[in-house]
Every structure is written in structure tokens, then in C-alpha cells.
N, CA, C and O atoms as a GROMACS GRO file, in nm:
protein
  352
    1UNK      N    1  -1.271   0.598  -1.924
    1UNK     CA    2  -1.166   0.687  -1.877
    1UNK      C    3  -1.191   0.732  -1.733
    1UNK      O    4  -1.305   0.753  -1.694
    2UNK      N    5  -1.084   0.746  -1.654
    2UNK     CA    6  -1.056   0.786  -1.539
    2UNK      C    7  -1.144   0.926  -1.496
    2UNK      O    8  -1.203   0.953  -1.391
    3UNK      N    9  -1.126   1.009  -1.632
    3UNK     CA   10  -1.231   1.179  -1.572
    3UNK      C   11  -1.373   1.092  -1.568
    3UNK      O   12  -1.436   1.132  -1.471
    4UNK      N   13  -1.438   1.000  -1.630
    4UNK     CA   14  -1.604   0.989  -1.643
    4UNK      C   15  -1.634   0.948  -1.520
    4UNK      O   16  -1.756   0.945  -1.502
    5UNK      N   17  -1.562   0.909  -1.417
    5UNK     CA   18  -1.606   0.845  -1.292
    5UNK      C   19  -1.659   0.977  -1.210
    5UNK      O   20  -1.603   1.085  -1.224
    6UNK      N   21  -1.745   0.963  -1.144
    6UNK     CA   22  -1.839   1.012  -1.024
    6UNK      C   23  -1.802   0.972  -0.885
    6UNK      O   24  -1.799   0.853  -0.852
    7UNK      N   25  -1.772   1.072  -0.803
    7UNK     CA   26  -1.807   1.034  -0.651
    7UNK      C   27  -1.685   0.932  -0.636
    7UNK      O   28  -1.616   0.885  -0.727
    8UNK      N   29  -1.675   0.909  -0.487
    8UNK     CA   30  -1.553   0.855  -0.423
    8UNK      C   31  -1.524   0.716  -0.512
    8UNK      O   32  -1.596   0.660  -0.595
    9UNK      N   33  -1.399   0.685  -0.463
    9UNK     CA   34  -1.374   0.575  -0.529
    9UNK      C   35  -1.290   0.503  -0.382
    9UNK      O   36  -1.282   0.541  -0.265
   10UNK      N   37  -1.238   0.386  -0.452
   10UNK     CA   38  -1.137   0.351  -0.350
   10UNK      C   39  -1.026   0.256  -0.444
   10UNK      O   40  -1.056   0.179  -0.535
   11UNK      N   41  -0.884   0.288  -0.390
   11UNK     CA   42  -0.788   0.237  -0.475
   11UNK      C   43  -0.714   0.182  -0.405
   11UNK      O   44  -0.653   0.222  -0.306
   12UNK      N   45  -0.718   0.077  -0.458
   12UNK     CA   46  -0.615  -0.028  -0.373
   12UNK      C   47  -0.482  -0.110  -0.519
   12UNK      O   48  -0.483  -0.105  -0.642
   13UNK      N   49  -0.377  -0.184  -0.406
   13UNK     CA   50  -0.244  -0.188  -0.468
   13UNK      C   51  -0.205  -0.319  -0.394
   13UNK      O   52  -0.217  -0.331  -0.272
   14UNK      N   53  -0.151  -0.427  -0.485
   14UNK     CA   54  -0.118  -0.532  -0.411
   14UNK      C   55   0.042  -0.526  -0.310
   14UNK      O   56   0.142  -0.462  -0.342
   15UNK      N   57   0.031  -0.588  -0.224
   15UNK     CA   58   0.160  -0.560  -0.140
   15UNK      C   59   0.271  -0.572  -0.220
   15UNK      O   60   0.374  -0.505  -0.204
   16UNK      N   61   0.250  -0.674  -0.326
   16UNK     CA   62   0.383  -0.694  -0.408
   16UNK      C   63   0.454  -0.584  -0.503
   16UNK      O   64   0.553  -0.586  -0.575
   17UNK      N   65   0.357  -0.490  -0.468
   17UNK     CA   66   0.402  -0.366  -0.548
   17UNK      C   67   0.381  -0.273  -0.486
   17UNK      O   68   0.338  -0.170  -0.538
   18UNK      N   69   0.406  -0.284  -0.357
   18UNK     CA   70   0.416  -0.121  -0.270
   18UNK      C   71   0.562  -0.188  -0.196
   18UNK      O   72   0.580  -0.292  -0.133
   19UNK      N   73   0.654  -0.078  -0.238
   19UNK     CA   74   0.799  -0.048  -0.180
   19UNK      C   75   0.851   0.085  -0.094
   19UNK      O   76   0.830   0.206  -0.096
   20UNK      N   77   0.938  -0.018  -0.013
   20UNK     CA   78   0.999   0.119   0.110
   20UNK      C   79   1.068   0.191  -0.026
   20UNK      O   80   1.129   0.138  -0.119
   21UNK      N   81   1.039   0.319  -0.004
   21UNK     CA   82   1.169   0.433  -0.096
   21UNK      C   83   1.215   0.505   0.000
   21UNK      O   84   1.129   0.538   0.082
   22UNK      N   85   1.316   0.541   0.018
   22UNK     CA   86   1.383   0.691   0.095
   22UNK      C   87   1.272   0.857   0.028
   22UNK      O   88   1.216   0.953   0.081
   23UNK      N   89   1.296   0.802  -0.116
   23UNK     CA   90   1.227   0.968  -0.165
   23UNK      C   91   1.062   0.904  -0.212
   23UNK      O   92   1.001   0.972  -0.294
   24UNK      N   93   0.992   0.772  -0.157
   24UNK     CA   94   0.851   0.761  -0.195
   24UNK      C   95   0.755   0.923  -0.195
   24UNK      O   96   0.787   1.025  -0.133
   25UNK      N   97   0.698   0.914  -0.238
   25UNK     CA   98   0.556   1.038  -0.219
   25UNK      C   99   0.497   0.985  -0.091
   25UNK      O  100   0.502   1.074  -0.006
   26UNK      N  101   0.437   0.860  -0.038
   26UNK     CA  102   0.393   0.816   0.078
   26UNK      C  103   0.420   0.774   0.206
   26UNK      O  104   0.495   0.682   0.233
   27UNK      N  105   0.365   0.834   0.276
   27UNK     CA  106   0.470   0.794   0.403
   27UNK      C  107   0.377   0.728   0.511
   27UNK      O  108   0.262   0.767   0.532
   28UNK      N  109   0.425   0.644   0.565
   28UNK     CA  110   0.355   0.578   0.678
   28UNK      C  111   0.421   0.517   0.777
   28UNK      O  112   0.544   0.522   0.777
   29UNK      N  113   0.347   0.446   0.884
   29UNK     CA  114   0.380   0.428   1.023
   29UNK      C  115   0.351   0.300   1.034
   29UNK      O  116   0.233   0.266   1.029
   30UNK      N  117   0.489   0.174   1.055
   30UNK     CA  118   0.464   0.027   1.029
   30UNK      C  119   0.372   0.027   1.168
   30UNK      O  120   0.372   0.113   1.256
   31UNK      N  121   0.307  -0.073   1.164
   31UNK     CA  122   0.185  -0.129   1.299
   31UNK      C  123   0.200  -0.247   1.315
   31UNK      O  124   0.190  -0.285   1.432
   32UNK      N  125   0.227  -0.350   1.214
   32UNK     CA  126   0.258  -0.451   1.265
   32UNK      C  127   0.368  -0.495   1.120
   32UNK      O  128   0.346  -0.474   1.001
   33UNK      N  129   0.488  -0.562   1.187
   33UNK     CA  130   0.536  -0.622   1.076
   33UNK      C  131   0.544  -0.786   1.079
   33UNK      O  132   0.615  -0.838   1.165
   34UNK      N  133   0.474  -0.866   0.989
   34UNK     CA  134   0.448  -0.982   0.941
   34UNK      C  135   0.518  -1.080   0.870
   34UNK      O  136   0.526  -1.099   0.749
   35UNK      N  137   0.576  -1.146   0.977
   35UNK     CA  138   0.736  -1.264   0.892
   35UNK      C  139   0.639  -1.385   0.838
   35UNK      O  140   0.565  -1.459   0.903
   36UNK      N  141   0.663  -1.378   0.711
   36UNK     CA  142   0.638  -1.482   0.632
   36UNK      C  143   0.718  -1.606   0.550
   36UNK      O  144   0.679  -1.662   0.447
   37UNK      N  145   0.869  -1.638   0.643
   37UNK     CA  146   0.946  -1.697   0.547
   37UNK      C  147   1.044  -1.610   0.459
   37UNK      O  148   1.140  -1.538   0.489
   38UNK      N  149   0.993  -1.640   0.355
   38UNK     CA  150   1.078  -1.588   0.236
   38UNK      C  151   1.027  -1.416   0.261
   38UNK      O  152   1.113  -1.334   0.230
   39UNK      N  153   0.936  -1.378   0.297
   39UNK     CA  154   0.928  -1.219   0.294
   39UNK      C  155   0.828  -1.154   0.405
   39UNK      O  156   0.750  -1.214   0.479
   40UNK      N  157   0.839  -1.095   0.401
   40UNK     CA  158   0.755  -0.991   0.527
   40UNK      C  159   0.702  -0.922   0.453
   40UNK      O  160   0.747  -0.874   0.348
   41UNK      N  161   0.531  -0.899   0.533
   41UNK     CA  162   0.455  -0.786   0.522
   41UNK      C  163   0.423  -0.672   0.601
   41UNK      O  164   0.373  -0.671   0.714
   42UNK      N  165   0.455  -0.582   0.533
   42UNK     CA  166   0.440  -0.420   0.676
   42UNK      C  167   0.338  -0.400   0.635
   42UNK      O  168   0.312  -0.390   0.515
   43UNK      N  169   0.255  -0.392   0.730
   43UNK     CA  170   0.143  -0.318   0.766
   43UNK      C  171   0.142  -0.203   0.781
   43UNK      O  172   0.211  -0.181   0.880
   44UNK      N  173   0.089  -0.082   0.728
   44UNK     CA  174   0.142   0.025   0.795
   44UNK      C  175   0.008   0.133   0.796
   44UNK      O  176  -0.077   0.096   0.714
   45UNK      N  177  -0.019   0.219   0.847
   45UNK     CA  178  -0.097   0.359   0.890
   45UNK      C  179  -0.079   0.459   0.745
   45UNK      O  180   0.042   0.464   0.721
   46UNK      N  181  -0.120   0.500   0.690
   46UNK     CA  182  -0.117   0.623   0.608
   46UNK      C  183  -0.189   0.722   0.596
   46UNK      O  184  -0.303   0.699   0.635
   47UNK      N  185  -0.173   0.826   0.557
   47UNK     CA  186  -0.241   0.950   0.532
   47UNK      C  187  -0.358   0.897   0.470
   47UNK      O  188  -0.474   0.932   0.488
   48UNK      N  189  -0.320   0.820   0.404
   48UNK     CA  190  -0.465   0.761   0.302
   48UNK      C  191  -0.543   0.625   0.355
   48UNK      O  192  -0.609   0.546   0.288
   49UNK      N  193  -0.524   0.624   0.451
   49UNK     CA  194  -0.569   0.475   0.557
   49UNK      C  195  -0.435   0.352   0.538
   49UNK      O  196  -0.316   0.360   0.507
   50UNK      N  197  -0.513   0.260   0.568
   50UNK     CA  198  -0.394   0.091   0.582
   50UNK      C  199  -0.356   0.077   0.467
   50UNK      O  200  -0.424   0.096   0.366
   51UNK      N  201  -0.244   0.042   0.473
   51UNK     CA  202  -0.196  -0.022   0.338
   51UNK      C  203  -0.056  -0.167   0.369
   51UNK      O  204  -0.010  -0.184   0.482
   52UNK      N  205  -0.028  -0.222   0.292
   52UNK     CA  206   0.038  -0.303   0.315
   52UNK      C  207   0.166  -0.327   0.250
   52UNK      O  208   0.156  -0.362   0.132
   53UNK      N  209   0.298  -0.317   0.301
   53UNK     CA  210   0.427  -0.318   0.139
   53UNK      C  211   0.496  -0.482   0.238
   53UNK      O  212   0.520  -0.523   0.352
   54UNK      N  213   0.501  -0.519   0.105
   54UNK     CA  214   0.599  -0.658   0.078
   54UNK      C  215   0.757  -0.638   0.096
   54UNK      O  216   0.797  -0.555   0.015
   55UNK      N  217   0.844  -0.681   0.165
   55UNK     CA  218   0.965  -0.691   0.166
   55UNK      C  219   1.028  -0.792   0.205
   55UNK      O  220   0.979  -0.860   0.295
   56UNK      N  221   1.164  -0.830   0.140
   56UNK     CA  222   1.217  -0.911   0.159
   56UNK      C  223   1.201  -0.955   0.311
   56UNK      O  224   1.147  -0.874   0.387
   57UNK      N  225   1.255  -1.106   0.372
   57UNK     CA  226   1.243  -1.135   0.531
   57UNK      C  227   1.351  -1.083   0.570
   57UNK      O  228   1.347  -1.096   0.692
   58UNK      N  229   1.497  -1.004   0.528
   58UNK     CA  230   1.598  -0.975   0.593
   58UNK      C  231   1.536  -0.862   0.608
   58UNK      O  232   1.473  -0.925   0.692
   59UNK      N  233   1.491  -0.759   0.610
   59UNK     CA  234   1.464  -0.624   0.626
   59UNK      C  235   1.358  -0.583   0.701
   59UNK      O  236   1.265  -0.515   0.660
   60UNK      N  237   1.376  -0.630   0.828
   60UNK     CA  238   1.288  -0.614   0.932
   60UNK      C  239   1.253  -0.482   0.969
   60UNK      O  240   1.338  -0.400   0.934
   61UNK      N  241   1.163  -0.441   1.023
   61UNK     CA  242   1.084  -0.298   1.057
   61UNK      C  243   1.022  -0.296   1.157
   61UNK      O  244   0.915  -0.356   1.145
   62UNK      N  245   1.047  -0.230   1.305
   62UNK     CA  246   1.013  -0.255   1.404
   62UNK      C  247   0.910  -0.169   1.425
   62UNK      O  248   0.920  -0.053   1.385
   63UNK      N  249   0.794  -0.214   1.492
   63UNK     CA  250   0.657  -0.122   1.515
   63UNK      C  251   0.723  -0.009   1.541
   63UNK      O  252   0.828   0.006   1.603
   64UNK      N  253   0.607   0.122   1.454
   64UNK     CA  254   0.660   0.226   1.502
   64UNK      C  255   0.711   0.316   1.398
   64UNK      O  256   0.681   0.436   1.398
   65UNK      N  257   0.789   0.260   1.309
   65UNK     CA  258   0.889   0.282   1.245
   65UNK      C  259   0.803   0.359   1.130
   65UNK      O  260   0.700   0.327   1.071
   66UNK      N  261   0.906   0.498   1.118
   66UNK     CA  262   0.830   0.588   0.970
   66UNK      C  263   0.916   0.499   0.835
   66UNK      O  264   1.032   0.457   0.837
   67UNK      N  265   0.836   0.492   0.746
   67UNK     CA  266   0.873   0.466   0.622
   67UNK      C  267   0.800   0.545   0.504
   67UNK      O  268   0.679   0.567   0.496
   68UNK      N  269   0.906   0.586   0.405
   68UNK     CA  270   0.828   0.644   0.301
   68UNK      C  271   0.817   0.547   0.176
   68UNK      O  272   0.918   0.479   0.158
   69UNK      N  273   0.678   0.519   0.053
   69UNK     CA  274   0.647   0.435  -0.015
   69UNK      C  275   0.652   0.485  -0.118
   69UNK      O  276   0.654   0.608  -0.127
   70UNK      N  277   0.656   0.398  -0.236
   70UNK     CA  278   0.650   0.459  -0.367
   70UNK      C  279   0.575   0.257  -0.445
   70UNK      O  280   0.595   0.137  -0.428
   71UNK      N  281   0.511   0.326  -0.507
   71UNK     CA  282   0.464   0.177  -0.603
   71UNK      C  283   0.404   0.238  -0.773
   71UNK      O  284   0.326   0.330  -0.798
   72UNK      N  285   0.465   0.161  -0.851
   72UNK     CA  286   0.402   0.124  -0.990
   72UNK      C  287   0.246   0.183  -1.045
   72UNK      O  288   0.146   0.111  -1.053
   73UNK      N  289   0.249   0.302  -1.073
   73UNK     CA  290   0.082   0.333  -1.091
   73UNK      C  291   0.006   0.249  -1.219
   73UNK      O  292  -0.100   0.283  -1.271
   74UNK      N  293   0.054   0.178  -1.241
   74UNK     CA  294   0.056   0.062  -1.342
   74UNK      C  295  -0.018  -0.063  -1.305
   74UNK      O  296  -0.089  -0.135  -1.375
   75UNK      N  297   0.018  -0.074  -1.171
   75UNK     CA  298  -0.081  -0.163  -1.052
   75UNK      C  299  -0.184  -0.121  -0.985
   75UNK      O  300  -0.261  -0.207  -0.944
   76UNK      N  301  -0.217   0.035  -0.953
   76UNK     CA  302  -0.319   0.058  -0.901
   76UNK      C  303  -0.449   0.002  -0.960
   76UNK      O  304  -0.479  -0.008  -1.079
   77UNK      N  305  -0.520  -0.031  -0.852
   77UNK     CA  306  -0.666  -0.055  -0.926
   77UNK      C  307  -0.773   0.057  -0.852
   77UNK      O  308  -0.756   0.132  -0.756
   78UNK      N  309  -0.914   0.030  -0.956
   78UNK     CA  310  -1.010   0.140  -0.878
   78UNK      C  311  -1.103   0.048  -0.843
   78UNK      O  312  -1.128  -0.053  -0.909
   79UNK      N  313  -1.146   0.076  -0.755
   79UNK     CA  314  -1.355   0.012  -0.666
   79UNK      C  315  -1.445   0.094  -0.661
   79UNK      O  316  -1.420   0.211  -0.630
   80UNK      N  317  -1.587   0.047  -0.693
   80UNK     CA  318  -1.655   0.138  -0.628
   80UNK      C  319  -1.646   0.089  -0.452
   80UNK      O  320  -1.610  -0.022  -0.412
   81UNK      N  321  -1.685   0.194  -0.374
   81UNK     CA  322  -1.661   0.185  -0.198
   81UNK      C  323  -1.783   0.086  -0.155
   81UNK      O  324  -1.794   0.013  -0.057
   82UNK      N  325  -1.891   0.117  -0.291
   82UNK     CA  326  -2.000   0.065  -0.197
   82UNK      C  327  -2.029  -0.163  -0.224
   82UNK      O  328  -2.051  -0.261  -0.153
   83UNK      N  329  -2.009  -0.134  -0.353
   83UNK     CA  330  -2.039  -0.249  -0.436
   83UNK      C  331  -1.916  -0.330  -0.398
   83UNK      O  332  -1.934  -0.445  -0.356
   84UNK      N  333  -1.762  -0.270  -0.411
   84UNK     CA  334  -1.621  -0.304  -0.412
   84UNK      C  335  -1.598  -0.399  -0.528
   84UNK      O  336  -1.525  -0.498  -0.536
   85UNK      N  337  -1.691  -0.335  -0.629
   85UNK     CA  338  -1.643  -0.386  -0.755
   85UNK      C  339  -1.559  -0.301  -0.838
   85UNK      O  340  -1.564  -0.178  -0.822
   86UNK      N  341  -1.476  -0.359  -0.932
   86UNK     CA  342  -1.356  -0.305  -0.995
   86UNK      C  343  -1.380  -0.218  -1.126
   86UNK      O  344  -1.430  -0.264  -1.229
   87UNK      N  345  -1.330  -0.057  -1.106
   87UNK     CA  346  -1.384   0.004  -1.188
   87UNK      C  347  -1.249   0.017  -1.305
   87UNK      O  348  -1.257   0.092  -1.402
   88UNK      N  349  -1.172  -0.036  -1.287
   88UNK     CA  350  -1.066  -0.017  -1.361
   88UNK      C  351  -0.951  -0.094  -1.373
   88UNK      O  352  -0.860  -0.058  -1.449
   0.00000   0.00000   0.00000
């Protein structure tokens, strides 16, 4: 269980499941946006460090640009920081 863990963790989320929302909880600052064909990856700045959201290739995002995020807590995973092995 989630309470037995000790000391920092680090949680990461695959791009395919971090989305622009208007009302996300997260908000960040694109840095680079990444055309891949069929979809783009934003890069973006957060309160909580880098993170990365997947979007379609029509929905371009020009450096700079605030966006707020919301993703699936269903996908989060946990690490330890030091090992970056998967605690969950």
C-alpha cells in the first residue's frame, strides 16, 4: 500500500495519458512542442518539474504557451528516485 512507503518518491505518467484540460489540476508552460506525424508531443515546465502530454498533430502549441493538464490516476506509476525502480 501506498501509506507503507518512506521518503521521496518519484511519479511518472506516460505521455499517452497526460491531456490538455481547460479545468486540469496541472498547469504548465509548453518548451518545446514535438511534431511527430500522426501526433505531437508537448513538452512542458511544471510546478512538479518536466512532463510530457501527447496530442493529436492538428493541435499545435506554440512555445510559451500556458496549458492546464489532467491525466488518469490509474496510469500513474511510483519509483524509487535513487534505484528508479518501480514501486507500484
Amino acid at each position: 500500500p501506498l501509506d507503507a512507503l518512506e521518503g521521496p518518491v518519484t511519479l511518472g505518467v506516460r505521455p499517452e495519458f497526460v491531456r490538455t484540460d481547460p479545468t486540469g489540476p496541472v498547469h504548465g508552460r509548453v518548451t518545446f512542442d514535438e511534431y511527430l506525424g500522426a501526433w505531437r508531443n508537448l513538452h512542458l515546465e511544471t510546478p512538479f518539474g518536466p512532463l510530457i502530454a501527447r496530442e493529436p498533430a492538428d493541435l499545435a502549441h506554440p512555445h510559451g504557451t500556458h496549458l492546464r493538464l489532467s491525466f488518469d490516476p490509474a496510469h500513474l506509476r511510483l519509483f524509487d528516485p535513487d534505484s528508479g525502480r518501480s514501486l507500484a
